[in-house]
C-alpha positions in Angstrom: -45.5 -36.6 145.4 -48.5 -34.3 145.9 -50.1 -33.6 142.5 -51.4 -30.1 141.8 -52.8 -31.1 138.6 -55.3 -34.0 139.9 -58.7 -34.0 141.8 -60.7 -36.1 142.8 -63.9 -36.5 141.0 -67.4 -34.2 141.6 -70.6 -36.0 141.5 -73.8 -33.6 142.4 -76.6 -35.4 144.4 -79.4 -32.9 143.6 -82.8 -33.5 142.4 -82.5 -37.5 142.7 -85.2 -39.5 142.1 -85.4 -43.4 141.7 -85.7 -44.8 138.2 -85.0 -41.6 136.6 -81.9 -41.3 133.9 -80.9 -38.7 136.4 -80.4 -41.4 139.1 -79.0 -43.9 136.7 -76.1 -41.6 135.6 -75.5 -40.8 139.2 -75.1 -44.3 139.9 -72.5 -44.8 137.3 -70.7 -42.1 137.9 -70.6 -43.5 142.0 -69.5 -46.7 140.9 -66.6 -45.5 138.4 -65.0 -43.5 141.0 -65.2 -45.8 143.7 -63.5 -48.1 141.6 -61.2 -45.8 140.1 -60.3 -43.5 143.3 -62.1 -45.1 146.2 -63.0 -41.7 146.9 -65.0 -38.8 145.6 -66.1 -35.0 146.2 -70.3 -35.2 146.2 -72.4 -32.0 146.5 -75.6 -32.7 148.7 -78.2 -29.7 149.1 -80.7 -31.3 151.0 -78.9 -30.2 154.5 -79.1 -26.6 154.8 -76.7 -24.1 154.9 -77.8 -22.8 158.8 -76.5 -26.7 160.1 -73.4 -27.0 157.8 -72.6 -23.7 159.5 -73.4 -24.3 163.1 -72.1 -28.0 163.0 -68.4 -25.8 163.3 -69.5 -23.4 166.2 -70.8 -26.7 168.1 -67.5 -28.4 167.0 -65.1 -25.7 168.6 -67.5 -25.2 172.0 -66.3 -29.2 171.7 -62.5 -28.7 171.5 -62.1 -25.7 173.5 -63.4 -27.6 176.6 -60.5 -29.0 179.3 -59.0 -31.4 178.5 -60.5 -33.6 181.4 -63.8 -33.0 180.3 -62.5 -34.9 177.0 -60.6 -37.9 178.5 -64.1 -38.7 180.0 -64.9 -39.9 176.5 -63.6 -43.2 176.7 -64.5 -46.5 175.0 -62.8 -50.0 174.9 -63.0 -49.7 171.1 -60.1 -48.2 169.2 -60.9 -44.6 168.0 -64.2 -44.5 169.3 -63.3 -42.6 172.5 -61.1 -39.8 172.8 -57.9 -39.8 170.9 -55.3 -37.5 171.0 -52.2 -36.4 172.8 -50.1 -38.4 170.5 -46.2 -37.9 169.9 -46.5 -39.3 166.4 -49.1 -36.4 165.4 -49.3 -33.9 168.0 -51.5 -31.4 166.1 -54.8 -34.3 165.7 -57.4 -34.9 168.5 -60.6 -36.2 168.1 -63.7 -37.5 169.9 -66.1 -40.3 169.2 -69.7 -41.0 169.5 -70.7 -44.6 168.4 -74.1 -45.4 167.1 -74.8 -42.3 166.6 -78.5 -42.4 165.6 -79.5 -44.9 168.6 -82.2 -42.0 170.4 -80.3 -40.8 173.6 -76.6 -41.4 172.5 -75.6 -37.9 171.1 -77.2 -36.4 174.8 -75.5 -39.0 176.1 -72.2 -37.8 174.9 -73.6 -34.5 175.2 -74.1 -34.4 179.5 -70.9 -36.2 179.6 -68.7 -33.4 177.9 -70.8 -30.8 179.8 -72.4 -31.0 183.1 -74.9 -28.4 183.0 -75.7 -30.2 179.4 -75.8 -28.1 176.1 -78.9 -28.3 173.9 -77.6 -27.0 170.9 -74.9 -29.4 170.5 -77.4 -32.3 170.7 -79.8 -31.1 168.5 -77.4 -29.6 165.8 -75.1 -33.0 165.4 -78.2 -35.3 165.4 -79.7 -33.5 162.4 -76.9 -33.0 161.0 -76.2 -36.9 161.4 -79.4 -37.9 160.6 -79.4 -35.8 157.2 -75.5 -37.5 156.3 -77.2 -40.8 157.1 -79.7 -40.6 154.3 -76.9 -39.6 152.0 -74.8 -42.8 153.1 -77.5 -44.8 152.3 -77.9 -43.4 148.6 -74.8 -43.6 147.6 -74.4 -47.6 149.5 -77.9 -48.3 147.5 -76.3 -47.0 144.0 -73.2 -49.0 144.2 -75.3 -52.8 145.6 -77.6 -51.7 142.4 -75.3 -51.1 139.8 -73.5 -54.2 140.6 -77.1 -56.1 139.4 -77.7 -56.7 143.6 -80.5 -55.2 144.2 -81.9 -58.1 146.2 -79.3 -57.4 149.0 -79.9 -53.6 149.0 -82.0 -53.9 152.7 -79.5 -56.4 153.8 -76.7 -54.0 152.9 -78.2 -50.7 154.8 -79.5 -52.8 157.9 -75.8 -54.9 158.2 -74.1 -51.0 159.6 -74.5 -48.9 162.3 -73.2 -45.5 162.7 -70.5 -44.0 164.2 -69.1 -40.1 164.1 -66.0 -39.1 164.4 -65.2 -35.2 165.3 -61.4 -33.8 164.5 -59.6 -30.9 164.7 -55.8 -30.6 163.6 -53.7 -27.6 164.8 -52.3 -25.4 162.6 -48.6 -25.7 163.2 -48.2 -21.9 163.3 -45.3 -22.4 160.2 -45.3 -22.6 156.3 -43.7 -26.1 156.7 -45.8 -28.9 156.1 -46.4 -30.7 159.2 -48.2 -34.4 159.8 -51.8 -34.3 161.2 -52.7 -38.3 160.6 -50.6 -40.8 159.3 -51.6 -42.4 156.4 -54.5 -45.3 156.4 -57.3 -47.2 154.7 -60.7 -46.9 156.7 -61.6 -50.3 158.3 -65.3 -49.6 157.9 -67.7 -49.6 155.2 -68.1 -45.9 154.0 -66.8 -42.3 155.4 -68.8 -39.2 154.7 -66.3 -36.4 155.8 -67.4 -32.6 156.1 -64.2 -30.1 156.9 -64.0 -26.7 157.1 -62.2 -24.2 154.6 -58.5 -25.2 155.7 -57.7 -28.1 153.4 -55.4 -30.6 154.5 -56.7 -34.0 153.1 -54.7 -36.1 150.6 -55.7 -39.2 149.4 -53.3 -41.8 147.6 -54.2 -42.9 144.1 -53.3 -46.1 142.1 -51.0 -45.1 140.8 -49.0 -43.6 143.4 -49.9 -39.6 143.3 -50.9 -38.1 146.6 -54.5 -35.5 145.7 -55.1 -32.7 147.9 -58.6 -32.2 148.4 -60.9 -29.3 148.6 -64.3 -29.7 148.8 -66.2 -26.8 148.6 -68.9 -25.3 152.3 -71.6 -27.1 150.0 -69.8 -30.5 149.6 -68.4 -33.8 151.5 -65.7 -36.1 151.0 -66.5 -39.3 150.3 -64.3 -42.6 150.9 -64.4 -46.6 150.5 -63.6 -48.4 154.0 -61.9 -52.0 153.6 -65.5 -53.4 154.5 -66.9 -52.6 151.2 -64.0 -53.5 149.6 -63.9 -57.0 151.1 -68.0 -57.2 150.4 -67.3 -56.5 146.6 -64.5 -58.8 146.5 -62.5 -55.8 145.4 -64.3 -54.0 142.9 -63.8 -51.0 145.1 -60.8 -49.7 145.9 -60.0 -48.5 149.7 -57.6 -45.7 149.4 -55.2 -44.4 151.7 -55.4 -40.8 152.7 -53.7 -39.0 155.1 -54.1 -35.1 156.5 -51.1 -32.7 156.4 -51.3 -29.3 158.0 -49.4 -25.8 157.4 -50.3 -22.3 158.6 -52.0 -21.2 161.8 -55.9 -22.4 161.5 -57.2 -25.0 162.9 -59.0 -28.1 160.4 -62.5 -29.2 162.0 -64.1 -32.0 160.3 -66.5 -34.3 161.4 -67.0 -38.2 159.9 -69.8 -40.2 159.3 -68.6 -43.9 159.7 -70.9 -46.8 158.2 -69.7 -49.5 160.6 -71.0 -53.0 160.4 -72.2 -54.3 163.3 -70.8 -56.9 165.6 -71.7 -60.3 164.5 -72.7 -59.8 161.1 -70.5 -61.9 158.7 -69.3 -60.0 155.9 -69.2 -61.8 153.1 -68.8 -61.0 149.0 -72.2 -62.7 147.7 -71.7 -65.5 145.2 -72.8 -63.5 142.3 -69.5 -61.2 142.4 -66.8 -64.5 142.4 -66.3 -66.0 139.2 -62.9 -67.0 137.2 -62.1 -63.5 136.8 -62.9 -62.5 139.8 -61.5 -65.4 142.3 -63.0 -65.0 146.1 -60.5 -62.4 147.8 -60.9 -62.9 151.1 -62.8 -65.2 153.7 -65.7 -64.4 155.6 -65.3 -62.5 158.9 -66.7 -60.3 161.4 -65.6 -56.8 161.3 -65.2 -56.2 165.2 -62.9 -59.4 165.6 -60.8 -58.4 163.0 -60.3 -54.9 164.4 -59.3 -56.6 167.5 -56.1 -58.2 165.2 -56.0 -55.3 163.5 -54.9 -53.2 166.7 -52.4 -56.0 167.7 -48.6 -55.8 167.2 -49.2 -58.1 164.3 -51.8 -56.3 162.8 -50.3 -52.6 163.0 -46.9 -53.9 161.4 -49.0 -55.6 158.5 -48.9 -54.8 155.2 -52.5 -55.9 154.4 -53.7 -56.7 157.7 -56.9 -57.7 156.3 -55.2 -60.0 153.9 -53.5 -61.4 156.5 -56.4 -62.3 158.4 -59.2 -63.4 156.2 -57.1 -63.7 152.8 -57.5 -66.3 150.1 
């Protein structure tokens, strides 16, 4: 059942400044909602209004290319290439661009979805993921902190790598609700989402009541990916969300994916096991347990990460 009562909470990221009360009650509020929702609305001013508003005119010059222009983004990683095409949720297609902030990868992309190349794309999704970036790392810096971690804070920020995610879900051209993406828990470490105004996100609390939300043009959706959930032995909670479309717009959004990188070892650190707070789950790699988690075993799993690197 969707609530129309519920939202998620707002937490505004203006004016921060280390070791100030301001940051301090920032921090709290981060670390309540992540362990309450999973998932929260934040208000960031510090990327302008000009690159919130062109990252959508580059996004649809995106989509409205041929579709073979689009296949060519391919990748032998799950949902880092092109996805879409889908019987199971005809209206969603998205493209990918891993390690994002890696100098040359966004022209990369860029010369590969357009021959003759196209300047303004590059330049306004590399600020625009450079500027989300900082904000990852804020938010990932208040939560290792307010856990007492400080000492692993560089550790933390240096153990991911970026990846973006660009979306855009049909409108079904009908009042009836109609599936865009089936609902999931992130695999990563933390999502930064930035839509558009047609809403169409839900996310699952505890307690079993689906919230729509609607972020504001001045705000982004932010979400707990199993990583971080696994590295605080499940302090923070990983919700499921999900994206369900009516009318005739289209839904752009674009992700900002923490991912941790191949070969590091994620791993809760001593300090957060104790007797209430048994070890959850083993250490492991993130990319080898994607590659269970995209096997027959792992898609009809009910905790696939439980399954492989549970207690």
């Amino acid at each position: 059942m969707v609530s129309e009562s519920m939202q998620l909470p707002i937490i505004d990221f203006s004016d921060l400044k280390r070791e100030t009360p301001n940051w301090e009650s920032v921090k709290t509020q981060v670390r309540e909602a992540l362990e309450e929702y999973g998932c929260f609305e934040a208000k960031y001013d510090q990327i302008p209004l000009h690159l919130r508003k062109s990252i959508f005119d580059v996004l649809q010059q995106l989509f409205d290319l041929p579709l073979q222009n689009k296949l060519r983004n391919r990748s032998n990683k799950p949902y880092h290439g092109y996805v879409g095409q889908y019987a199971m949720v005809p209206l969603y297609e998205s493209l990918g661009i891993d390690d994002v902030l890696s100098p040359g990868n966004i022209e990369t992309f860029t010369n590969l979805m357009w021959s003759e190349g196209n300047p303004a794309f590059s330049q306004t999704v590399q600020s625009f993921s450079d500027q989300l970036s900082e904000l990852d790392k804020i938010m990932r810096t208040m939560v290792v902190e307010s856990l007492g971690l400080e000492k692993y804070v560089d550790e933390h920020i240096d153990s991911t790598k970026y990846l973006v995610r660009v979306q855009k879900y049909d409108g079904p051209q009908t009042d009836e609700t109609k599936l865009g993406l089936s609902s999931h828990t992130d695999k990563n470490t933390m999502t930064i989402l930035y839509q558009n105004t047609v809403s169409g996100l839900e996310v699952l609390t505890k307690d079993g009541q689906w919230i729509t939300a609607q972020p504001s043009p001045d705000s982004f959706i932010v979400m707990i990916g199993e990583s971080f959930h696994a590295w605080t032995n499940g302090r923070l909670y990983p919700p499921y969300h999900r994206v369900m479309m009516t009318g005739e717009e289209a839904r752009y959004s674009i992700g900002l994916f923490s991912v941790p990188k191949s070969g590091y070892i994620i791993k809760a650190p001593e300090e957060l096991v104790d007797e209430e707070h048994p070890l959850l789950f083993k250490p492991y790699d993130h990319v080898q347990f994607l590659d269970f988690y995209y096997t027959q075993a792992g898609q009809t799993s009910k905790s696939a990460l439980k399954e492989y690197c549970g207690v």
